[in-house]
C-alpha positions in Angstrom: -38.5 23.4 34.8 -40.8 21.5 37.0 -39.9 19.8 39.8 -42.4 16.5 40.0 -42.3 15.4 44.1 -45.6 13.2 43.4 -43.3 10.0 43.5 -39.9 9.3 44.8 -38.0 6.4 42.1 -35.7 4.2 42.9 -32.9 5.1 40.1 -34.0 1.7 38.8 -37.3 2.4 38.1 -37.3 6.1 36.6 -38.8 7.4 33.9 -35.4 7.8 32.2 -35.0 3.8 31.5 -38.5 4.2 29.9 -37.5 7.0 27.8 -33.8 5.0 26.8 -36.1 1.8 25.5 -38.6 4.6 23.7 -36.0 6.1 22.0 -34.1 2.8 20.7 -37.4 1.5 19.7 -38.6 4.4 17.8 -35.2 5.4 15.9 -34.3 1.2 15.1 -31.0 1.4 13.2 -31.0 5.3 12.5 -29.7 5.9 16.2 -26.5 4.9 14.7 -26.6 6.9 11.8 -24.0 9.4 11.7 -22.3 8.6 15.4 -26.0 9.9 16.6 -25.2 7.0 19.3 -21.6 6.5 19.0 -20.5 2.9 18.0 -17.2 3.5 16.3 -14.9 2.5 19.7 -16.9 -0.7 20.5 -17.2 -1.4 17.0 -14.5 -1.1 14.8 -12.4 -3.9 12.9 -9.5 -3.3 15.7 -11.7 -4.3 18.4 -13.6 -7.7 16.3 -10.3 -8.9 15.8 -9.5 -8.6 19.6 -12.8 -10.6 20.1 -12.5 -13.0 17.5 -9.3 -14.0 18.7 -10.3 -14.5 22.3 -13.3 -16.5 20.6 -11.0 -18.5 18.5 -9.0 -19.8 21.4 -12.3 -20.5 23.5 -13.2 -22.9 20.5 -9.5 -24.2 20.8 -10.1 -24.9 24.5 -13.0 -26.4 23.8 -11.8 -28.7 21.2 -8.8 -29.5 23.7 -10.8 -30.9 25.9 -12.5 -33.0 23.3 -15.9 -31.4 22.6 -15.8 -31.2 19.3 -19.6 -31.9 17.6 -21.8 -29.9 19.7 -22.2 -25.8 18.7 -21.2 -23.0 20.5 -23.5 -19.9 20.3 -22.0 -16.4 20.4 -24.8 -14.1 21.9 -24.4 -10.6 20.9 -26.9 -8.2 23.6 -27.2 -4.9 22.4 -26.3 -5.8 18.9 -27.3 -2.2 17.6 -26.0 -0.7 14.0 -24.3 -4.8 13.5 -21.0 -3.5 12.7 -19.2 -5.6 15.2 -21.5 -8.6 14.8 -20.2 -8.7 11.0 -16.3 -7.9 11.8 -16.1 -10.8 14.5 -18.1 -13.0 12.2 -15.8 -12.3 9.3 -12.3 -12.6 11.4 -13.8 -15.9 13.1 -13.9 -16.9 9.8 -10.5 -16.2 8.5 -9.0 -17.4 11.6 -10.7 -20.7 11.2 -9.9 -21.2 7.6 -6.3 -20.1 8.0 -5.7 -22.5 11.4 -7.1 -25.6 9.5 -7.8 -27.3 12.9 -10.4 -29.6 14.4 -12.8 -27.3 16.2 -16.5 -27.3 17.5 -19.0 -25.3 15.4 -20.3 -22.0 15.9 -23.2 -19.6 15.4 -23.5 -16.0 16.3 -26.8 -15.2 17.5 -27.6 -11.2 17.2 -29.8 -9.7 19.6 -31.7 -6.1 20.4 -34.4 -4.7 22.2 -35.9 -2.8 19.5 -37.5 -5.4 16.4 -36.7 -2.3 13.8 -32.9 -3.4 14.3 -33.8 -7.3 14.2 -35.3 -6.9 10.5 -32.9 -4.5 8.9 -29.8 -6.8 10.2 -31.9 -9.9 8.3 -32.0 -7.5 5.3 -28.7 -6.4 5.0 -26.7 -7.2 2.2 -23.2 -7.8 4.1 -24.8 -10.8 6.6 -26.3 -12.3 3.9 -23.1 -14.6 2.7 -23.5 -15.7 7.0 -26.8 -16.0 7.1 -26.9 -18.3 4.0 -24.0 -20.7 5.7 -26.2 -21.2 9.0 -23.7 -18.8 11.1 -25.8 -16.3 11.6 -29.5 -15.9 13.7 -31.3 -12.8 14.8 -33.5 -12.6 18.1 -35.1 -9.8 19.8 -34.3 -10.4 23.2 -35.6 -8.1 26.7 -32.0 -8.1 28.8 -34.1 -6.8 31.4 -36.9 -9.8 31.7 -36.6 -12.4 29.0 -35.8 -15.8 29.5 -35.4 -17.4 26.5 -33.9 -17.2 23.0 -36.4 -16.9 19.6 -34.1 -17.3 16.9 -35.4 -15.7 13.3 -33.8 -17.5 10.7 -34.0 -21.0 12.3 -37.7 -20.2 13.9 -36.0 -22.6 17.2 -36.2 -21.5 20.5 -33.5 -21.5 23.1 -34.6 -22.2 26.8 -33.1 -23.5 29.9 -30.7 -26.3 29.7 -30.8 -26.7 26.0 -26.7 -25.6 25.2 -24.5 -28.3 25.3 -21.7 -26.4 25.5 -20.9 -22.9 27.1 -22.3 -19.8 25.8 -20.4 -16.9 25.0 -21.9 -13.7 25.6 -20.7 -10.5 24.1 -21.6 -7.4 25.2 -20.4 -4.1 24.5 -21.8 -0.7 25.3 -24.7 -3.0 27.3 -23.9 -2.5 31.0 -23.6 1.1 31.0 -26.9 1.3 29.4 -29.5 -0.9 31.1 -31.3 -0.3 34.7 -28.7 -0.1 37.2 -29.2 0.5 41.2 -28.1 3.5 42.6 -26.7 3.4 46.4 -24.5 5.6 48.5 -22.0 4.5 51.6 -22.1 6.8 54.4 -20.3 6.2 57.6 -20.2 2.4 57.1 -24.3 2.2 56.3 -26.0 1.5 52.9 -28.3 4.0 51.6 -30.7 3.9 48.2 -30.2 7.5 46.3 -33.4 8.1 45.1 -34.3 10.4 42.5 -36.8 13.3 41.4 -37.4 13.9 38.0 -37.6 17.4 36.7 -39.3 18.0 33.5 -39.7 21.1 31.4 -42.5 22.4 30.2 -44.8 21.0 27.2 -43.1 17.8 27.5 -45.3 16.2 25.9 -44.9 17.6 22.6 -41.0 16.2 22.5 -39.3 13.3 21.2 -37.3 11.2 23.9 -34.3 12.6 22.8 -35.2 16.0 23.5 -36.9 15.2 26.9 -33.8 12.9 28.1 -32.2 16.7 27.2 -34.2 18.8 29.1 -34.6 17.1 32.0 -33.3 17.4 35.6 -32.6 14.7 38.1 -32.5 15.7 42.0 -31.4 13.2 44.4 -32.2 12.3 47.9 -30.9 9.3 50.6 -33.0 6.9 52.6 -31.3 4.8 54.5 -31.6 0.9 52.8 -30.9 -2.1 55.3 -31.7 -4.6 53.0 -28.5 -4.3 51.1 -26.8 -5.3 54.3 -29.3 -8.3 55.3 -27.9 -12.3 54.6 -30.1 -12.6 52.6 -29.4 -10.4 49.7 -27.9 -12.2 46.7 -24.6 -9.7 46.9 -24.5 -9.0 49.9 -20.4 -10.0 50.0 -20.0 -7.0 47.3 -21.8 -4.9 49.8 -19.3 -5.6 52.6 -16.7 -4.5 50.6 -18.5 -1.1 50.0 -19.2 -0.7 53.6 -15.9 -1.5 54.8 -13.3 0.5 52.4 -15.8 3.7 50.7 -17.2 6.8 52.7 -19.1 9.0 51.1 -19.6 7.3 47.6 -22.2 7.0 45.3 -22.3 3.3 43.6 -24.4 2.2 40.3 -25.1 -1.4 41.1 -26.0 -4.0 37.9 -28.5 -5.9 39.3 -30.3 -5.9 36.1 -26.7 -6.7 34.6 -26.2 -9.2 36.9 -29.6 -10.5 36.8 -29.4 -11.0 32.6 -25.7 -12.9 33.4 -27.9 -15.2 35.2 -30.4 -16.3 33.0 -28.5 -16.6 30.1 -26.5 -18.5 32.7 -29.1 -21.1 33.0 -29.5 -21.8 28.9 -26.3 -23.9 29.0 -25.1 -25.7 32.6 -21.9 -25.6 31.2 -21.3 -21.7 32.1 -20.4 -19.1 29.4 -17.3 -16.9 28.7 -18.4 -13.4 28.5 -16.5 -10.0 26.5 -17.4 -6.9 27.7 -16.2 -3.1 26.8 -17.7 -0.4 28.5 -16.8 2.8 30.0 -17.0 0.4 33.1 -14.5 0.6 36.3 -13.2 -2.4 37.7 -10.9 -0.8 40.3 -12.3 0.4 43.8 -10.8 3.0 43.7 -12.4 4.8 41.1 -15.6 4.4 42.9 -14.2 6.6 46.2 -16.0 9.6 46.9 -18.1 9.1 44.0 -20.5 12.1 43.2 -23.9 11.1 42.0 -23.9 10.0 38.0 -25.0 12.3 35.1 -26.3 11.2 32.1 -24.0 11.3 29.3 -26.6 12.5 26.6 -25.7 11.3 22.7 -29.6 10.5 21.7 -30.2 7.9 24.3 -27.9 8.6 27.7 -25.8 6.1 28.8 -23.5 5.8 32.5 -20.2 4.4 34.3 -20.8 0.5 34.3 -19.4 -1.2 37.8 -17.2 -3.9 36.5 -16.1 -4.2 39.9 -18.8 -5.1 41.3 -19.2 -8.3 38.0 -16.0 -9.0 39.1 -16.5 -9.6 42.8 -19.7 -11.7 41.7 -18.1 -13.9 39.4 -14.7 -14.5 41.1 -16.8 -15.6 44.5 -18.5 -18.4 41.9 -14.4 -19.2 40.9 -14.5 -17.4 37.4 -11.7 -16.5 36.1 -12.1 -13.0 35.3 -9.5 -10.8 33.1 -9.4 -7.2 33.7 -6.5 -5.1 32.2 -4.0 -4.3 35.5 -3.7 -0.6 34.4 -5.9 2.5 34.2 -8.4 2.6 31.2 -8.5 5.9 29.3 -11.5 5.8 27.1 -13.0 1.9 26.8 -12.3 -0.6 29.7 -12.1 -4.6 27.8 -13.1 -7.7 30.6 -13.2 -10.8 30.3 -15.5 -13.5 32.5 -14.8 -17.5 31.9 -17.2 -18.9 34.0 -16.9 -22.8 33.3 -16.2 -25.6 35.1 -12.0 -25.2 35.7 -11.6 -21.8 34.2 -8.0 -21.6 34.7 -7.6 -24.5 32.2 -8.7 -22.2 29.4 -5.3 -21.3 28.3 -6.0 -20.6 25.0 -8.7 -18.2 25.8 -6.3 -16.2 28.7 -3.2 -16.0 26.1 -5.5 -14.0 23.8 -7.0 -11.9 26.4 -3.1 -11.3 27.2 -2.0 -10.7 23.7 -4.9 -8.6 22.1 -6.1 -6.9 25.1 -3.8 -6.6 28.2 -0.7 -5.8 26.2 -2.0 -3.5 23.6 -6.0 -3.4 22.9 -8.6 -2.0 21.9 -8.3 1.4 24.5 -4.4 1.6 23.5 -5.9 1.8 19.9 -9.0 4.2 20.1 -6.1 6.5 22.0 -3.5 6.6 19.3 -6.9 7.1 16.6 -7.5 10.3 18.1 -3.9 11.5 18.3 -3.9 10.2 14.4 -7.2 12.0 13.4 -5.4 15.4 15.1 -1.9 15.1 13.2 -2.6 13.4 10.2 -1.2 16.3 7.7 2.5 15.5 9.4 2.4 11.5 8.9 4.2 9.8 6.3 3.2 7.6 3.6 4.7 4.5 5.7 2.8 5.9 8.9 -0.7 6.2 7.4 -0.2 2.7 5.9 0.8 1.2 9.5 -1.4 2.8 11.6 -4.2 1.9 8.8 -2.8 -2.1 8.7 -2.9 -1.8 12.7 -6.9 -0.6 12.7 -7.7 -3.9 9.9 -8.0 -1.6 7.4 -10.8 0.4 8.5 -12.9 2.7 6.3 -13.5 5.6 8.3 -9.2 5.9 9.1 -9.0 5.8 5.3 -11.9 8.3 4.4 -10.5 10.8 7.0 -6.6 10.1 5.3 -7.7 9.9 1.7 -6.4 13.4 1.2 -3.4 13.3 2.9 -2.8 9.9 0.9 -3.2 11.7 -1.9 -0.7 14.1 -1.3 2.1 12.0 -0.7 1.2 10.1 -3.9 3.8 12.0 -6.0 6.8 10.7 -4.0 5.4 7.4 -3.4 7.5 4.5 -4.8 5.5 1.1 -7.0 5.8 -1.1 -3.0 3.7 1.3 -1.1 1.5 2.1 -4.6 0.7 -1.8 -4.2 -0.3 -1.4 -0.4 -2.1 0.9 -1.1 -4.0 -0.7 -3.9 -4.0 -4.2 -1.3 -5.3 -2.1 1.7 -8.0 -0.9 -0.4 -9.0 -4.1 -1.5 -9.2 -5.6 2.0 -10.9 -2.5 3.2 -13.6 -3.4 0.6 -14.1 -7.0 1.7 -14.6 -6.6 4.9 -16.8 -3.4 5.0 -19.9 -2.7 6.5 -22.6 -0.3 5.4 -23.8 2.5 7.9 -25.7 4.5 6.2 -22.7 6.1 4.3 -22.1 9.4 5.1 -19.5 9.4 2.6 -19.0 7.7 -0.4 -16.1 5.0 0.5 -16.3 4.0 -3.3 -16.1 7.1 -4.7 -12.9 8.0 -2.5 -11.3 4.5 -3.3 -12.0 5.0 -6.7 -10.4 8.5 -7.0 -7.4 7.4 -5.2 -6.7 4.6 -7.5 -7.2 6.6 -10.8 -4.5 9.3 -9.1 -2.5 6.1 -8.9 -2.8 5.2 -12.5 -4.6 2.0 -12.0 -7.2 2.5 -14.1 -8.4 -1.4 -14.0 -8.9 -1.3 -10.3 -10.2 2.7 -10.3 -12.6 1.7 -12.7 -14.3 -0.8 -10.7 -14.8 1.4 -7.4 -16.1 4.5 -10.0 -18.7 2.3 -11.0 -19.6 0.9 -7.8 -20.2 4.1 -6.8 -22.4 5.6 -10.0 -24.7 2.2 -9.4 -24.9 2.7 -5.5 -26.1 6.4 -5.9 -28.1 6.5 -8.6 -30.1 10.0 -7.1 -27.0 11.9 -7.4 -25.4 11.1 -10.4 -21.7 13.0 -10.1 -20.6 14.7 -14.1 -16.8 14.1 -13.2 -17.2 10.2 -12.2 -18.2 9.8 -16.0 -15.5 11.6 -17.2 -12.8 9.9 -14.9 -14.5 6.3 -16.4 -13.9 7.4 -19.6 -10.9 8.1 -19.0 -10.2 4.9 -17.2 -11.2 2.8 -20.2 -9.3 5.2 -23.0 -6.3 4.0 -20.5 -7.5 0.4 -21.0 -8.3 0.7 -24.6 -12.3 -0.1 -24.3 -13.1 2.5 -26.8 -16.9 1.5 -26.7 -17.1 2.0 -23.2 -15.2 4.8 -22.9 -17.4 6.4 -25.6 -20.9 5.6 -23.7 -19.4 7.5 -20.6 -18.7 10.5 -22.4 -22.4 10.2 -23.9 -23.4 9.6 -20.3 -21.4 12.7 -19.5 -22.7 15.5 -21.6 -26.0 14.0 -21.0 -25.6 15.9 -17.5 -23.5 18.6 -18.5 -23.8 19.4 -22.2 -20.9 21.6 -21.6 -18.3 19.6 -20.4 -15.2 20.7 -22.7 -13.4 17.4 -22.1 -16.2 14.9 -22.6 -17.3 17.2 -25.8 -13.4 16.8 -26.8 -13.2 13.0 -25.7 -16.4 12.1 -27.9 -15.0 14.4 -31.3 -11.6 11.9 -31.0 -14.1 9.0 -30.8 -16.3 10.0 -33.5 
């Protein structure tokens, strides 16, 4: 390892944020594959519930106070793998259908650095059905310099002034992983921590991923006055820092702060922004602060300072939501920055209800105690802790077994949840590069149920989906499936189909004597 002293970086401007935009650029949508970059927490139906009902009552709010025609965009910044893009959309959806009310349009406009992820999420098959009913765009959109909006599908462009109503910006996992500022307190004065940049040897035969590995940082203090001058634009935050830290280390969003702003400027009636990061809004957690290491899962990613978005936004008479307890694993905010934010009741109650009271962190905390004790839950506990997380697929791949196993003492009512949470699993699921085969497990479940109609269906989903690898048993099972349902012909062509792959097969040979 080689120490490089040739240039001092602000933490800003090091060679690391160059490295994070290389390697989202060059892996496009396969940094998600496989929980490479995790997603799951900020991106699971649980947590696009949470948001779409905090959307939903901004649109009530809206429509209360009688602005009803004019659209309201819903700007997604780090869109990534479009997991949660496609759960909000979908709940937004429901919730507006089931309500029946009077309430302004919307749109959801995706975004992401990298123009890889731009033209897979215009390609995939589950945002089609949103696309095709105008609520979907896609732009590829800088958070770090860009100004404006250039929306695919429509081919519009979206500059200053043009919303007439307040944007909503959502942005999880985004904070912690842009250009942030690092300073340090230090006997009541502000300091930049700069950084050196150690880098191993033959570095330039590795991928950014390995580099952002190998890797050392080394840090250093020079004293910064300008943080404390008038004229810096948060220079109030700074106060705060000098007057109640000592010895700390801060990450500062200036870049963060800086992307609030000009999105800011697209509408002049504010925005409402949703945010979950690993982000601290309490000062306290900022005391004594050592300097920040990179959390390494393909790109890197750091502690986001929702305190210091909070300070910002409340001195500009936001009202911003913050959960009054301790975060464990994913903090939720919320930032209404209009024009009498208070008045947003709507908005508050479901920040209240879905977040404060039991959200998204509550969730992802009883998940993991879930994934560890799954083989002593109960048929009725796998099926509320399941309902609870919207039905999600990964929950009922990781269960399927222990489903299974407690199919033998399962009664016809939780056979018929079952069957139900299957079928809304299915609706509502997005594709991620599957690393398993969610219809192939649905579809086994369901034939160990003895509903061959519905088991059917899934087993062929899953022989057209994966045509390469062409399972001998999922014939047999189909075959099976339509003896049960007395579609001789069919069940005939998938014993053929069967012994076609394994000649050998001593029950498709035995199924195809009794049909010949």
């Amino acid at each position: 390892m080689t120490l490089n002293k040739k240039q001092r970086y602000r933490f800003s401007e090091a060679p690391i944020w160059d490295l994070q935009r290389s390697y989202y650029e060059e892996e496009g949508m396969k940094a998600w594959n496989n929980d490479q970059v995790p997603q799951y927490i900020t991106s699971n139906p649980m947590i696009a519930a949470s948001y779409a009902e905090m959307i939903f009552g901004f649109l009530q709010d809206r429509a209360n106070k009688g602005y009803h025609s004019e659209p309201i965009l819903i700007v997604e910044l780090g869109a990534g793998a479009g997991r949660l893009a496609y759960h909000v959309l979908h709940e937004l959806c429901q919730l507006r259908d089931y309500a029946g009310i009077p309430l302004p349009p919307f749109r959801y406009i995706m975004t992401d650095l990298a123009m890889h992820n731009v033209t897979a999420w215009s390609e995939h098959p589950a945002l089609q059905v949103f696309i095709g009913e105008g609520l979907l765009d896609f732009a590829r959109f800088d958070a770090v310099h860009d100004t404006v909006l250039n929306l695919v599908v429509s081919g519009t462009a979206i500059g200053e002034g043009d919303l007439k109503q307040p944007l909503i910006i959502v942005a999880n996992y985004f904070f912690d992983s842009i250009p942030q500022e690092l300073i340090y307190v230090g006997d009541g004065q502000m300091y930049e921590a700069e950084v050196f940049v150690g880098y191993p040897a033959h570095m330039e035969s590795l991928a950014p991923s390995q580099l952002l590995d190998q890797i050392s940082l080394h840090y250093e203090h020079r004293r910064a006055p300008e943080y404390e001058q008038e004229t810096y634009p948060y220079r109030d935050v700074i106060a705060v820092y000098q007057e109640q830290l000592e010895d700390s280390h801060i990450l500062f969003p200036e870049a963060g702060l800086s992307c609030l702003e000009r999105l800011n400027r697209l509408s002049p009636q504010g925005f409402l922004l949703l945010t979950a990061d690993k982000g601290d809004h309490l000062l306290d957690n900022w005391k004594f602060a050592e300097p920040p290491e990179l959390v390494l899962h393909g790109s890197f990613s750091l502690t986001a300072n929702y305190h210091a978005i909070q300070q910002v936004y409340e001195q500009k008479g936001a009202a911003v939501l913050f959960p009054p307890h301790h975060y464990k694993n994913i903090n939720v905010g919320c930032v209404i920055h209009t024009d009498a934010s208070m008045e947003y009741a709507h908005t508050r109650l479901a920040y209240r209800r879905c977040i404060e009271r039991f959200g998204p962190d509550e969730f992802f905390s009883m998940k993991e105690w879930a994934d560890r004790n799954l083989e002593s839950m109960g048929l009725q506990q796998l099926l509320s802790f399941w309902r609870l997380g919207g039905y999600d697929a990964e929950f009922f791949i990781q269960s399927m077994k222990r489903f299974s196993g407690l199919l033998p003492d399962a009664n016809d009512e939780e056979m018929q949840d079952i069957l139900r949470g299957i079928r809304l699993m299915w609706s509502s699921y997005y594709d991620i590069e599957r690393r398993n085969d969610l219809a192939l497990n649905a579809g086994m479940l369901l034939f160990e149920m003895e509903m061959y109609e519905d088991a059917a269906y899934f087993l062929e989903l899953s022989i057209h989906e994966d045509q390469a690898e062409r399972i001998p048993t999922l014939y047999y099972y189909l075959a099976i499936c339509c003896l049960e349902l007395e579609l001789d012909e069919e069940a005939s062509r998938y014993a053929i189909e069967l012994l076609k792959l394994e000649p050998d097969h001593e029950e498709g040979l035995a199924l195809l004597k009794r049909f010949e």
